[in-house]
C-alpha positions as a Python dict, from the first residue, in 0.01 Angstrom:
ca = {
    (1, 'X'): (0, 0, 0),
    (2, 'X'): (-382, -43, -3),
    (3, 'X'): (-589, -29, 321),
    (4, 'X'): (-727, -424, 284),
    (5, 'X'): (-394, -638, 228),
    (6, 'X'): (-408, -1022, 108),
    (7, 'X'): (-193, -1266, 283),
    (8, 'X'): (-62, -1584, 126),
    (9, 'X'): (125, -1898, 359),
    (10, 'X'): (323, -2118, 130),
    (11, 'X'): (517, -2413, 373),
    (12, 'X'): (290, -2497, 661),
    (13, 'X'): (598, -2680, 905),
    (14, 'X'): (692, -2605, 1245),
    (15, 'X'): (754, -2250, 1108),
    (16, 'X'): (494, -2167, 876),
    (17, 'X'): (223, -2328, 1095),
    (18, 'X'): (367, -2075, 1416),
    (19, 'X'): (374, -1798, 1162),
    (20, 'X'): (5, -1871, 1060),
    (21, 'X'): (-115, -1877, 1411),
    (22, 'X'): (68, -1544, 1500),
    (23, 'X'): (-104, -1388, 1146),
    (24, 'X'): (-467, -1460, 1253),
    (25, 'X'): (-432, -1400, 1657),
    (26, 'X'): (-220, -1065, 1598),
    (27, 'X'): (-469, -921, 1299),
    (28, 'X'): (-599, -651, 1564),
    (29, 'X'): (-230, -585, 1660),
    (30, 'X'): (-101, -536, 1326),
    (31, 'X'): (-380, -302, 1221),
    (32, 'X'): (-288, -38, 1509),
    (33, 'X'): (65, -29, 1401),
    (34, 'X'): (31, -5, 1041),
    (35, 'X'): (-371, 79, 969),
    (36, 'X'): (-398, -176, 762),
    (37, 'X'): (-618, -475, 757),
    (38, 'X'): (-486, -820, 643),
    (39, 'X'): (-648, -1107, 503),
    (40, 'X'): (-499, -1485, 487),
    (41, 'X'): (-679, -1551, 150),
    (42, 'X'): (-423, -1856, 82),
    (43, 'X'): (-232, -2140, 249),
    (44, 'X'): (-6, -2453, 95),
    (45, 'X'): (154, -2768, 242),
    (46, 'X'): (260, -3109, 101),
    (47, 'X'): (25, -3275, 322),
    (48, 'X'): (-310, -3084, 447),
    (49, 'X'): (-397, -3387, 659),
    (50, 'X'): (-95, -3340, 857),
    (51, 'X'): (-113, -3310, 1207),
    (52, 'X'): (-3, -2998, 1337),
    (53, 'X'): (23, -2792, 1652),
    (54, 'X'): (-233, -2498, 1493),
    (55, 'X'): (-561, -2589, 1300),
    (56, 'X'): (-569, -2489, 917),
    (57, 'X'): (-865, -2348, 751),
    (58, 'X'): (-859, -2633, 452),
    (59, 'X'): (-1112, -2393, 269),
    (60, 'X'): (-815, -2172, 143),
    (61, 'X'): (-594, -2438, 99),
    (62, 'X'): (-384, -2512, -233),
    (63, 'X'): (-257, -2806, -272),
    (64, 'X'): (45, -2656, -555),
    (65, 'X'): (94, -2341, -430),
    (66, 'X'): (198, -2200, -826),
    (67, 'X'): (-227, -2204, -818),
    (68, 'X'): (-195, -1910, -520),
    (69, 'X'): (24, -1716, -745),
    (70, 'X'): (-173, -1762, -1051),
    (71, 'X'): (-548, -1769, -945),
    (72, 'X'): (-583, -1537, -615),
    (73, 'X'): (-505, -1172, -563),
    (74, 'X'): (-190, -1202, -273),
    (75, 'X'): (-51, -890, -218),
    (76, 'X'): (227, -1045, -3),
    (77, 'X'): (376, -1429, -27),
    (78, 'X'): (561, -1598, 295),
    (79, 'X'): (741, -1896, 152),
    (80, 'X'): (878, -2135, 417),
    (81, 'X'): (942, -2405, 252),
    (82, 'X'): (1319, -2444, 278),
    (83, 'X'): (1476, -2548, 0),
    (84, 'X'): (1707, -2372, -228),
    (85, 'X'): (1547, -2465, -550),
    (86, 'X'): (1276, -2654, -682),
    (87, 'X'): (964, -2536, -541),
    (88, 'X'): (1053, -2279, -317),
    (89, 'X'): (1294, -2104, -584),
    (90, 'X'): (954, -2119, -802),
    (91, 'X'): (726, -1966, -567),
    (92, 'X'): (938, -1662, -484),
    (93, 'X'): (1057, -1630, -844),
    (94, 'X'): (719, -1619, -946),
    (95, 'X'): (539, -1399, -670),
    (96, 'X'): (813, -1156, -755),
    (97, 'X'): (745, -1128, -1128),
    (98, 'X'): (378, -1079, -1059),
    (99, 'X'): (479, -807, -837),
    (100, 'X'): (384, -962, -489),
    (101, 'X'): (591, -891, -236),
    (102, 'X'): (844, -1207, -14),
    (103, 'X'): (948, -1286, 290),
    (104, 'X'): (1092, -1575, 384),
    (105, 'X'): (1353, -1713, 639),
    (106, 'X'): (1457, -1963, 363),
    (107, 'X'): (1906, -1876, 405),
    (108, 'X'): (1987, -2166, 161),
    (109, 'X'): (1757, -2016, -107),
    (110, 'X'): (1927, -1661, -58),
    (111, 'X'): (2246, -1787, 2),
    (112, 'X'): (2262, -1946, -375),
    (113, 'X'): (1972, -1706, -576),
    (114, 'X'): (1966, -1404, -342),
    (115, 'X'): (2146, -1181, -629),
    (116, 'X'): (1894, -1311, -882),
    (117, 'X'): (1645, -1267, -665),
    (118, 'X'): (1680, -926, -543),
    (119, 'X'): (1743, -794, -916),
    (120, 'X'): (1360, -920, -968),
    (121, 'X'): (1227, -818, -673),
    (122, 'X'): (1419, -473, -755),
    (123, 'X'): (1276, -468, -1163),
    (124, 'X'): (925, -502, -994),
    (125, 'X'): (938, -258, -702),
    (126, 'X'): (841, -507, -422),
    (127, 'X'): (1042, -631, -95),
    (128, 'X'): (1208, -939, -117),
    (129, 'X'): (1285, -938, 317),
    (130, 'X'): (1450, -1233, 455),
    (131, 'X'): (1560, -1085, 789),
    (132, 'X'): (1431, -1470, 932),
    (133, 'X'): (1717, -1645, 701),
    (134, 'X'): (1982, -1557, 975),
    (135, 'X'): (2020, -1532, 1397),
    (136, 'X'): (1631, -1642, 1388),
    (137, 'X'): (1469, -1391, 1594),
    (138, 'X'): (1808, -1158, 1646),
    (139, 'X'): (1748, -817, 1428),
    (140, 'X'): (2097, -868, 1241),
    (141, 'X'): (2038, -798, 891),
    (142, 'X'): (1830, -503, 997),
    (143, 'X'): (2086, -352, 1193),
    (144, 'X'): (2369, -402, 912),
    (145, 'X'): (2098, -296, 665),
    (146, 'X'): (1967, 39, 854),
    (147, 'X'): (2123, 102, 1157),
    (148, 'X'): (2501, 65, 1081),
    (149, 'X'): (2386, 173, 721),
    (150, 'X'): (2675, 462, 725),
    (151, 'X'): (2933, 230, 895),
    (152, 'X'): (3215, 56, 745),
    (153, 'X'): (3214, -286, 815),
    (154, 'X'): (3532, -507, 839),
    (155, 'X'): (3458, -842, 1014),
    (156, 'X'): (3149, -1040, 1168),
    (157, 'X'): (3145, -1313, 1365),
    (158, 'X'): (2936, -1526, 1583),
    (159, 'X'): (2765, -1820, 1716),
    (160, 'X'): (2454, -1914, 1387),
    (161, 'X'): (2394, -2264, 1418),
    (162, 'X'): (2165, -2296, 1742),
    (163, 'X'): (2205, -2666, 1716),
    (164, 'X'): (2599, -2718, 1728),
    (165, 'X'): (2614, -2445, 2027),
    (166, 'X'): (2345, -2668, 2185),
    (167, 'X'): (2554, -2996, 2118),
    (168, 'X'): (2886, -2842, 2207),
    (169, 'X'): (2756, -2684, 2551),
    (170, 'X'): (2552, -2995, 2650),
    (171, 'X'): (2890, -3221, 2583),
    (172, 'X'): (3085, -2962, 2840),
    (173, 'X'): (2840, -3004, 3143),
    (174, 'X'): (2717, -3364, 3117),
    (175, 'X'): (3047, -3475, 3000),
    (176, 'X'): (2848, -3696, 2761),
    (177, 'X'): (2965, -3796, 2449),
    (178, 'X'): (2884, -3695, 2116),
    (179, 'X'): (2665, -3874, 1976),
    (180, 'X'): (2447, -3898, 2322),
    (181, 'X'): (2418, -3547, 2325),
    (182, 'X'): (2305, -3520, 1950),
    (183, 'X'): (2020, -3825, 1991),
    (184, 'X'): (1891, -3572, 2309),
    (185, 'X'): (1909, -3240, 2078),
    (186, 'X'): (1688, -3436, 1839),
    (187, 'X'): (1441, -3563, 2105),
    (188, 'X'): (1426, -3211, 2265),
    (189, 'X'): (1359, -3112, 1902),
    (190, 'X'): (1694, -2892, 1859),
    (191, 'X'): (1825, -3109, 1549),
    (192, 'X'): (1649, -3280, 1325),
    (193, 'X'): (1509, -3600, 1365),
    (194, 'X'): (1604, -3746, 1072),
    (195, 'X'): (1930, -3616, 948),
    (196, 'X'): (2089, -3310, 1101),
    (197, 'X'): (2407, -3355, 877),
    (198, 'X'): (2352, -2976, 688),
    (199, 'X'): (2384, -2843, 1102),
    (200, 'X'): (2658, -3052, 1231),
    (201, 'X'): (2845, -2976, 897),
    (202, 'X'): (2856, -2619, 890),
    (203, 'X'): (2643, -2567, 573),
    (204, 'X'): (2348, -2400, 755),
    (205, 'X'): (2602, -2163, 946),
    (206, 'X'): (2759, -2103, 614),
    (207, 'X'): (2445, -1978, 421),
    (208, 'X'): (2411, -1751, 680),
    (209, 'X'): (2759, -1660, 639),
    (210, 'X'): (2731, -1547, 254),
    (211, 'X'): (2396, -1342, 369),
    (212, 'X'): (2621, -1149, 584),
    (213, 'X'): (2886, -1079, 392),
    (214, 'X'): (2688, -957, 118),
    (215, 'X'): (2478, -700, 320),
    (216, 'X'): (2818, -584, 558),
    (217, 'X'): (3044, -526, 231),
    (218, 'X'): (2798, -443, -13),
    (219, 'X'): (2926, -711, -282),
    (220, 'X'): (2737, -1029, -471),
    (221, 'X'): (2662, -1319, -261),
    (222, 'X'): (3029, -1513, -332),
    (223, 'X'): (2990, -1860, -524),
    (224, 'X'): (3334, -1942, -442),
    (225, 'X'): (3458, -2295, -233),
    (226, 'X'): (3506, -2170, 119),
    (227, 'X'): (3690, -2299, 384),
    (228, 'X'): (3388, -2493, 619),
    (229, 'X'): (3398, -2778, 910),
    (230, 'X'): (3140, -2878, 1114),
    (231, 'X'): (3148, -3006, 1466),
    (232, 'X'): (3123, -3404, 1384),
    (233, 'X'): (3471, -3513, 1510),
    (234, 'X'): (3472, -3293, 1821),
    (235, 'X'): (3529, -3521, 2068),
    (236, 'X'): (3474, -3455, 2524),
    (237, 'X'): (3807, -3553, 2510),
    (238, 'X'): (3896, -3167, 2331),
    (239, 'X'): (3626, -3005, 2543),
    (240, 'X'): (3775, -3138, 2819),
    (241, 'X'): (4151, -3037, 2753),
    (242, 'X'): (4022, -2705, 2624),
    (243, 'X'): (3849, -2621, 2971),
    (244, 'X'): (4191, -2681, 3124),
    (245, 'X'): (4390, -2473, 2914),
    (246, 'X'): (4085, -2184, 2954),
    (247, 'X'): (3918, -2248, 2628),
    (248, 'X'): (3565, -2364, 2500),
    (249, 'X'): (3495, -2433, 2149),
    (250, 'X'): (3240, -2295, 1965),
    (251, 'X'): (3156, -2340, 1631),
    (252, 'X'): (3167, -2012, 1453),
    (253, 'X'): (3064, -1810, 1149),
    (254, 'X'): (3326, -1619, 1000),
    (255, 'X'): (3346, -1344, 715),
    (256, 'X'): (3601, -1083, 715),
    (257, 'X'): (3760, -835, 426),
    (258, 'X'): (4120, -907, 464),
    (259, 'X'): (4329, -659, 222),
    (260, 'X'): (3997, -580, 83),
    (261, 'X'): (3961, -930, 12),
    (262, 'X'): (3652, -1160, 115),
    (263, 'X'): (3738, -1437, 379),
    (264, 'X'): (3438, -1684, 471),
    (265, 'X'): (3469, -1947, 696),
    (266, 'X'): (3262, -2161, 927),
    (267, 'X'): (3469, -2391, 1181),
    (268, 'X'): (3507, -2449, 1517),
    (269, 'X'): (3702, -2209, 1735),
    (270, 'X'): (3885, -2245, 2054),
    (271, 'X'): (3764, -1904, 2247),
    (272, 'X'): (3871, -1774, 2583),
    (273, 'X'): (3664, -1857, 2857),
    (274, 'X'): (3613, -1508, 2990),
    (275, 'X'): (3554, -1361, 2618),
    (276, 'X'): (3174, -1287, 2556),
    (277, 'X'): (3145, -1496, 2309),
    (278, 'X'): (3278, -1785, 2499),
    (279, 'X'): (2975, -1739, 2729),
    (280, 'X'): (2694, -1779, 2466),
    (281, 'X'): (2561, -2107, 2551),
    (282, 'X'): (2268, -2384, 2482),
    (283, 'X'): (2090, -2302, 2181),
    (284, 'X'): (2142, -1912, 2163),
    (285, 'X'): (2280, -1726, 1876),
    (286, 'X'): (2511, -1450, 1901),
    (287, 'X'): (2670, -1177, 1636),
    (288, 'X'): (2966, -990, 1642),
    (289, 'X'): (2991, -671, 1405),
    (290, 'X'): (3314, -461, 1370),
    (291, 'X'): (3255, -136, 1212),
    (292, 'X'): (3427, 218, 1176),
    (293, 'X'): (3297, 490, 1390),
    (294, 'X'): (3049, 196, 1615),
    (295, 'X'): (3350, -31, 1677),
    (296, 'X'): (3202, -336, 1838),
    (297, 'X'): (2820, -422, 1845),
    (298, 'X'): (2677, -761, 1945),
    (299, 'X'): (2339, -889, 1925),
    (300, 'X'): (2247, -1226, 2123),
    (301, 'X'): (1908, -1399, 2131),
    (302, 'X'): (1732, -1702, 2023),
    (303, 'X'): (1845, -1858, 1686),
    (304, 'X'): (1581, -2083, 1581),
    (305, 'X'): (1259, -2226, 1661),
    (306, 'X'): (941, -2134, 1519),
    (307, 'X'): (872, -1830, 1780),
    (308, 'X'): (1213, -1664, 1712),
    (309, 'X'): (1210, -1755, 1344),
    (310, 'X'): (811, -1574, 1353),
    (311, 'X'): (914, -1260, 1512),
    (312, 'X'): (1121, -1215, 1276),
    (313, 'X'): (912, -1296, 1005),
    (314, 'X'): (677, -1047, 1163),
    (315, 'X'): (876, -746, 1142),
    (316, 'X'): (986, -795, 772),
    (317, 'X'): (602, -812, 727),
    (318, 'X'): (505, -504, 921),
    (319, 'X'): (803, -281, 721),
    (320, 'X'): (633, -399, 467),
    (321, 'X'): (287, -282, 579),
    (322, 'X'): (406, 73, 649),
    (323, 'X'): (476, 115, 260),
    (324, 'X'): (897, 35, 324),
    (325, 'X'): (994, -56, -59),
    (326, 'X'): (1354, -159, -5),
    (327, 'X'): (1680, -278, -188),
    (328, 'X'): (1673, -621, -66),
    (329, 'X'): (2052, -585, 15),
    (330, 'X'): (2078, -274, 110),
    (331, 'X'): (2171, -90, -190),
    (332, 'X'): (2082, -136, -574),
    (333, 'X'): (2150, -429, -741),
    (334, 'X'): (2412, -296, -1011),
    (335, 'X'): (2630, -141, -684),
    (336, 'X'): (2698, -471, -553),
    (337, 'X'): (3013, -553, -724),
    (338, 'X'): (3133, -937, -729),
    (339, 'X'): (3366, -950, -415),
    (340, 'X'): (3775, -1054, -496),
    (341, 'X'): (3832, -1391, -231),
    (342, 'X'): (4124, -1432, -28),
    (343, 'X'): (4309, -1715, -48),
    (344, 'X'): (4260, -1970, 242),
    (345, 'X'): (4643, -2057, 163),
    (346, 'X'): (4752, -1718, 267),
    (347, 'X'): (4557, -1754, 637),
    (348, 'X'): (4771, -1758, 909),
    (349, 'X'): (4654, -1872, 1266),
    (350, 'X'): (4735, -2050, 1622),
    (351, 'X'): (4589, -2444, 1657),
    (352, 'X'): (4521, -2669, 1890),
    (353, 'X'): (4687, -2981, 1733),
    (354, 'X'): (4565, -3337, 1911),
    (355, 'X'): (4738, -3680, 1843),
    (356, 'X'): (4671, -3974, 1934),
    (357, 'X'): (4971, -4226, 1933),
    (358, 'X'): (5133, -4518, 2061),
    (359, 'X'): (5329, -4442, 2407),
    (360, 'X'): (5696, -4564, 2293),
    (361, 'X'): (6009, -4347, 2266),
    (362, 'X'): (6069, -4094, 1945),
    (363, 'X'): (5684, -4060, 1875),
    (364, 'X'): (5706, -3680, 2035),
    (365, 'X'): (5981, -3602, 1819),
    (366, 'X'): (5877, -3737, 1564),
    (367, 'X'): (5564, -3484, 1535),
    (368, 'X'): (5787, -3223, 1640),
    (369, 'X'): (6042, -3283, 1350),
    (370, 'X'): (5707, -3275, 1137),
    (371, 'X'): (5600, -2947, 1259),
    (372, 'X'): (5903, -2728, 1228),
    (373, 'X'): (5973, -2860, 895),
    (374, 'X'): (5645, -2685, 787),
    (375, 'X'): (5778, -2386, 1009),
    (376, 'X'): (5508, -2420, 1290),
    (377, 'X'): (5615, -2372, 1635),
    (378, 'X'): (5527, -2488, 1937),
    (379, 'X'): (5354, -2252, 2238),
    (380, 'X'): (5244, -2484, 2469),
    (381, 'X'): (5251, -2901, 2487),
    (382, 'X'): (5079, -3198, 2690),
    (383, 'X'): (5139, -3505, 2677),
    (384, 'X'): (4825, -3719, 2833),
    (385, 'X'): (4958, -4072, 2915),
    (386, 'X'): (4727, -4398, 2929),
    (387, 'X'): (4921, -4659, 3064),
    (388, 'X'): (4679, -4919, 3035),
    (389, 'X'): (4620, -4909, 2683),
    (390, 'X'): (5015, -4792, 2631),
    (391, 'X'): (4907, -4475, 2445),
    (392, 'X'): (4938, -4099, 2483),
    (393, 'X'): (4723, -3813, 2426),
    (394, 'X'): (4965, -3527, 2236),
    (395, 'X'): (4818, -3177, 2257),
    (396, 'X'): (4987, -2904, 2098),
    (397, 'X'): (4920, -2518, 2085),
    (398, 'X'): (5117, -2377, 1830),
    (399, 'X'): (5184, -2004, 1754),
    (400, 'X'): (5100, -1835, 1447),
    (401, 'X'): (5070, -2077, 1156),
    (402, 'X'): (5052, -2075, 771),
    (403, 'X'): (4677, -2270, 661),
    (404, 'X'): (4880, -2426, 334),
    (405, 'X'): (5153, -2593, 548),
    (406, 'X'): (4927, -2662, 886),
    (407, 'X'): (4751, -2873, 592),
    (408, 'X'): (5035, -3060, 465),
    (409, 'X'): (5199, -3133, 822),
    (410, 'X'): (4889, -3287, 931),
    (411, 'X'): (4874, -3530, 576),
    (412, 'X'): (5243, -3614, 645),
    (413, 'X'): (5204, -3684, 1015),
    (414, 'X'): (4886, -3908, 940),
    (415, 'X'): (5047, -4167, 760),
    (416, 'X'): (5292, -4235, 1012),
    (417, 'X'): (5226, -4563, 1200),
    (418, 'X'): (5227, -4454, 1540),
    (419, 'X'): (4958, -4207, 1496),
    (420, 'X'): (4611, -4431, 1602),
    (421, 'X'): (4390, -4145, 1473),
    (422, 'X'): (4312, -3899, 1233),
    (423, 'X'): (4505, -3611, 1449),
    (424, 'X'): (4214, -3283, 1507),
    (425, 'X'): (4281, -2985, 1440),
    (426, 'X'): (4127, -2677, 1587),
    (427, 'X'): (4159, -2297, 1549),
    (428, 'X'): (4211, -2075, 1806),
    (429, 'X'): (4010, -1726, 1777),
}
């Protein structure tokens, strides 16, 4: 790469504005480490009136950031936008073909065109880098790409949505409820203010999810119908039964090769108290890698915000820099073969089964008859009386279980008239 390098900033939000800032106060910095000298020649937002934490120079401001690709000479793009088409898929799809280099921390825009994507960026012989898209400012995709390069990865796990493990931790020490605890993530600026359904539904953990599995088992990113559940009906009431039966729950990120087949899942977990995982708390971010010779690695740090999300963003951009042309997943595009899905059906795993019913006789056996009809037994059983209201709390731990007929015992058992609620179901690690 040439000595004098142009810059281009295309998304100017909490993340793009941060990453600005850190481009023009670090220039010094980034010329020691790499000997080159960089030049923001380029910037775009929807609004450039927009009040934000860092000024904008408004004389290299676009206000349709197709112009930057078109009219200036960027030699690398940042898009940080954040959507998975429309404009953003534009931008990089463009830069690409006009040999500019990418990096963005956009997951849902890898997550659905990462294999197109990477072919182009590939054809042209520039970096498509999106080591931001997942674990914010943890190294994870670096690591699977480079430094477990020669291992043979056959699970990863962990904590990816910054916002649930917020909401979920909060609800265990104030003992608050739901919805309480999600209007303070928003004030504190942990969820979005407006609607923070693609967190609390385990899409964003999901993206993330597909990244993985598509760097740890070389394959294409899978376009197949997963098995994902967010954290909306978790109630304290779960939390607070878990705690006594050792638990927490965590909302995890799944993807596995299971008879060399892919498994992806994102859904809350029941975890032991004293397991590491079961200790990552607040908004942190933590991944779990099992690989033959390493065994287990983890990485834990911060998994969002516009700092972590930066440094990230950062190193993709000093790789870069040194003259790193890379496969943007690892290997070349025609290697990646598409990966063969397990079916959810098949799964087998304990649950934590909760019912809520009316406190008369045969109600117990009832659900009992229910589950061993679907041949799921029973570990462990409380039954939660309230007097008052002359209903019970039924919690169940059940051993092993079949997915396919944990499904259909739970639709059977709904419809029966003593059940008050839907009944929640949660798996145990």
């Amino acid at each position: 790469m040439k000595k004098n390098v142009n810059i281009a900033v295309v998304g100017l939000g909490q993340i793009g504005n941060y990453l600005l800032n850190e481009l023009n106060t670090k220039k010094k910095d980034i010329e020691l480490k790499t000997g080159k000298k960089i030049k923001i020649i380029a910037i775009s937002a929807k609004n450039p009136k927009k009040k934000r934490k860092f000024k904008i120079n408004k004389n290299i401001f676009y206000k349709n950031p197709v112009d930057i690709i078109k009219k200036t000479n960027v030699d690398i793009l940042f898009e940080a936008i954040g959507y998975s088409d429309g404009v953003s898929k534009k931008v990089v799809e463009l830069s690409l073909k006009k040999k500019i280099h990418v990096i963005t921390p956009n997951k849902a825009l890898i997550a659905k065109h990462g294999d197109y994507l990477a072919k182009l960026a590939e054809k042209n012989k520039v970096n498509l880098e999106f080591e931001a898209s997942v674990a914010g400012g943890i190294p994870i995709l670096r690591t699977i790409k480079e430094g477990l390069a020669t291992n043979k990865i056959t699970k990863v796990y962990g904590i990816l949505n910054g916002t649930c493990n917020y909401i979920l931790s909060e609800m265990e020490t104030s003992k608050n409820t739901f919805s309480n605890v999600l209007k303070k993530a928003q004030l504190l600026g942990y969820a979005e203010p407006g609607n923070p359904k693609l967190d609390l539904n385990g899409y964003d953990a999901f993206a993330k999810v597909r990244i993985l599995s598509s760097l740890s088992f070389n394959k294409k990113i899978s376009n197949k119908k997963c098995l994902m559940e967010g954290i909306e009906n978790i109630d304290y009431k779960d939390i607070d039964i878990a705690n006594q039966l050792n638990f927490r729950i965590k909302l995890l990120g799944i993807t596995e090769l299971i008879n060399n087949k892919l498994f992806e899942r994102v859904h809350p977990c029941l975890v032991k108290k004293d397991s590491y995982i079961g200790n990552v708390n607040g908004v942190m971010n933590a991944v779990i890698v099992h690989g033959y010779p390493i065994g287990e690695s983890i990485l834990q740090g911060e998994g969002a915000g516009p700092g972590a999300t930066s440094s990230a963003l950062m190193s993709d951009f000093l790789s870069i820099l040194r003259g790193n042309i890379k496969y943007p997943f690892g290997l070349p595009n025609i290697k990646r073969k598409i990966p063969l899905v397990y079916n959810v059906d098949q799964y087998s795993n304990s649950l934590y089964l909760r019912f809520e019913v009316k406190d008369k006789p045969g109600v117990l056996s009832q659900i009992t008859k229910q589950l061993a009809k679907r041949k799921i037994s029973v570990e462990r059983l409380i039954q939660i009386p309230d007097h008052k209201r002359k209903t019970a709390s039924i919690v169940i731990i059940t051993h092993k279980a079949n997915e396919y007929n944990a499904q259909k015992c739970i639709k059977s058992i709904r419809s029966n008239k003593n059940i008050l609620k839907n009944p929640i179901l949660i798996r145990l690690l």
